[in-house]
TORKOL-4160 file (C-alpha; in steps of 0.2 Angstrom, whole numbers, padded with zeros to 4 digits, m for minus):
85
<pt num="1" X="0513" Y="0496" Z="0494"/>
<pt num="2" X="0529" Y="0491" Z="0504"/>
<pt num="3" X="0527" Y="0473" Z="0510"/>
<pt num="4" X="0545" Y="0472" Z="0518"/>
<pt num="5" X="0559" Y="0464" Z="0512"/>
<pt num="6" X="0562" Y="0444" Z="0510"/>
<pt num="7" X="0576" Y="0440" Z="0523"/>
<pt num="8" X="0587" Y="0429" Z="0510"/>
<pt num="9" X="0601" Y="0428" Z="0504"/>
<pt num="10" X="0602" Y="0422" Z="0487"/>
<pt num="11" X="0623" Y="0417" Z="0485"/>
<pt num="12" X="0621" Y="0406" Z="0502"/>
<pt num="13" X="0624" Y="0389" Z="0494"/>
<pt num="14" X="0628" Y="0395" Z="0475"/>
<pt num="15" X="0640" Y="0382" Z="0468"/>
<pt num="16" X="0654" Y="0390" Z="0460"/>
<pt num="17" X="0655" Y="0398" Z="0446"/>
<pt num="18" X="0664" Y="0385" Z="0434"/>
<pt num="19" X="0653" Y="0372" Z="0440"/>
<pt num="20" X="0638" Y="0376" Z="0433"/>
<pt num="21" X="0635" Y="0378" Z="0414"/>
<pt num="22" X="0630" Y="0395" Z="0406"/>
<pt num="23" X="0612" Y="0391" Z="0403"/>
<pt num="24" X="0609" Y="0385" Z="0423"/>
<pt num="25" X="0619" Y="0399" Z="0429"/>
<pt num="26" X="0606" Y="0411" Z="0422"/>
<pt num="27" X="0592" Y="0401" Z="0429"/>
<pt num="28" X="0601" Y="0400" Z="0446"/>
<pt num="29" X="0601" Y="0418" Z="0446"/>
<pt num="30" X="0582" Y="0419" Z="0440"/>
<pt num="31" X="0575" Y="0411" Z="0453"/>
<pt num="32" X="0588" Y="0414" Z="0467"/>
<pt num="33" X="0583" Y="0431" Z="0466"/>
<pt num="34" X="0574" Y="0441" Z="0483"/>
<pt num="35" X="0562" Y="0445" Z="0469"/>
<pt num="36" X="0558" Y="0428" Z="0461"/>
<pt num="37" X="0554" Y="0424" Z="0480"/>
<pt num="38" X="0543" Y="0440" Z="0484"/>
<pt num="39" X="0532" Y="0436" Z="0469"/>
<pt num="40" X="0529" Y="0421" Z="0471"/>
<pt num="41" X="0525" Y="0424" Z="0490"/>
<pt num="42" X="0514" Y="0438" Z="0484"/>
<pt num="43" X="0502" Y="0427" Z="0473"/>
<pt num="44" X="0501" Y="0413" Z="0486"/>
<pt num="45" X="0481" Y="0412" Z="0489"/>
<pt num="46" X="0487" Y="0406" Z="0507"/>
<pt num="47" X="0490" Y="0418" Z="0521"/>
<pt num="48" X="0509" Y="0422" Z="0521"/>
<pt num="49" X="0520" Y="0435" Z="0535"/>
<pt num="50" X="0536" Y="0433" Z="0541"/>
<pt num="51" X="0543" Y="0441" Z="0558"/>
<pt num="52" X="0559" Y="0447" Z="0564"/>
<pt num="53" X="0564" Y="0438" Z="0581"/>
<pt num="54" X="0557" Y="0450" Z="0591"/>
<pt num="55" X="0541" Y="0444" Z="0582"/>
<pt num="56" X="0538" Y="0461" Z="0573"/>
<pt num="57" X="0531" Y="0460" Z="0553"/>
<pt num="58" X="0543" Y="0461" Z="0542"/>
<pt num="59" X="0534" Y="0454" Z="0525"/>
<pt num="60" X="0516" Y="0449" Z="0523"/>
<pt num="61" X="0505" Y="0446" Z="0507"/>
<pt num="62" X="0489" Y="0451" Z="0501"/>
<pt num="63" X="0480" Y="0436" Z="0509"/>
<pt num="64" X="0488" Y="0439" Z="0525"/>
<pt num="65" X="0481" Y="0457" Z="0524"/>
<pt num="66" X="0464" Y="0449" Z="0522"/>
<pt num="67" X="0465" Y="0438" Z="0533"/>
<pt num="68" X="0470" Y="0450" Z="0547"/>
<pt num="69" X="0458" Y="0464" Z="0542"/>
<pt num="70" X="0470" Y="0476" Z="0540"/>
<pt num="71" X="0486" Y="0484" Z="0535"/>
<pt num="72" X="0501" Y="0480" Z="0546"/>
<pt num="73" X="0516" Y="0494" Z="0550"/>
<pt num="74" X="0532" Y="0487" Z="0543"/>
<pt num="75" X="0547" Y="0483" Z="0558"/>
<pt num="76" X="0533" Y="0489" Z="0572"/>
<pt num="77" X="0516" Y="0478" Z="0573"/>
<pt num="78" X="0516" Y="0461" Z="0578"/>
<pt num="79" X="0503" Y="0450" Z="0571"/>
<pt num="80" X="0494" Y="0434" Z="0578"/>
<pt num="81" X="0480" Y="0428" Z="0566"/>
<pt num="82" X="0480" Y="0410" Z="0568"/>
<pt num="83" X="0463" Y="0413" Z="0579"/>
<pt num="84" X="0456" Y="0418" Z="0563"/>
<pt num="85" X="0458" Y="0398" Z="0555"/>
């Protein structure tokens, strides 16, 4: 299942390169990664989507999927489950 991808960009504010010792470096890398992100938004209990700014889905999690009742489509449904709290 294709959730969408996370809309970040993990070398925004990465310090450079000689600043950081080798050990760090790699766990900047680790975690700055989309997918570091994804799964740890995937395993949230909590209801997690994220829109474009047209306000059409462009990630969700399973508890967003729960909560809604339903599979969204990707880029083209727009979602508005706050009524469901």
């Amino acid at each position: 299942m294709n959730r969408g991808a996370l809309p970040l960009d993990s070398n925004a504010d990465a310090p450079a390169e000689n600043d950081v010792p080798d050990h760090l470096s790699e766990q900047m890398a680790l975690y700055g990664s989309d997918e570091h992100f994804r799964g740890v938004l995937e395993a949230l209990p909590a209801a997690v989507y994220m829109t474009d700014a047209q306000g059409r889905i462009t990630f969700y999690n399973k508890a967003a999927h729960e909560l809604a009742g339903r599979e969204p489509k990707l880029g083209s449904d727009e979602w508005c489950v706050t009524w469901r709290l």
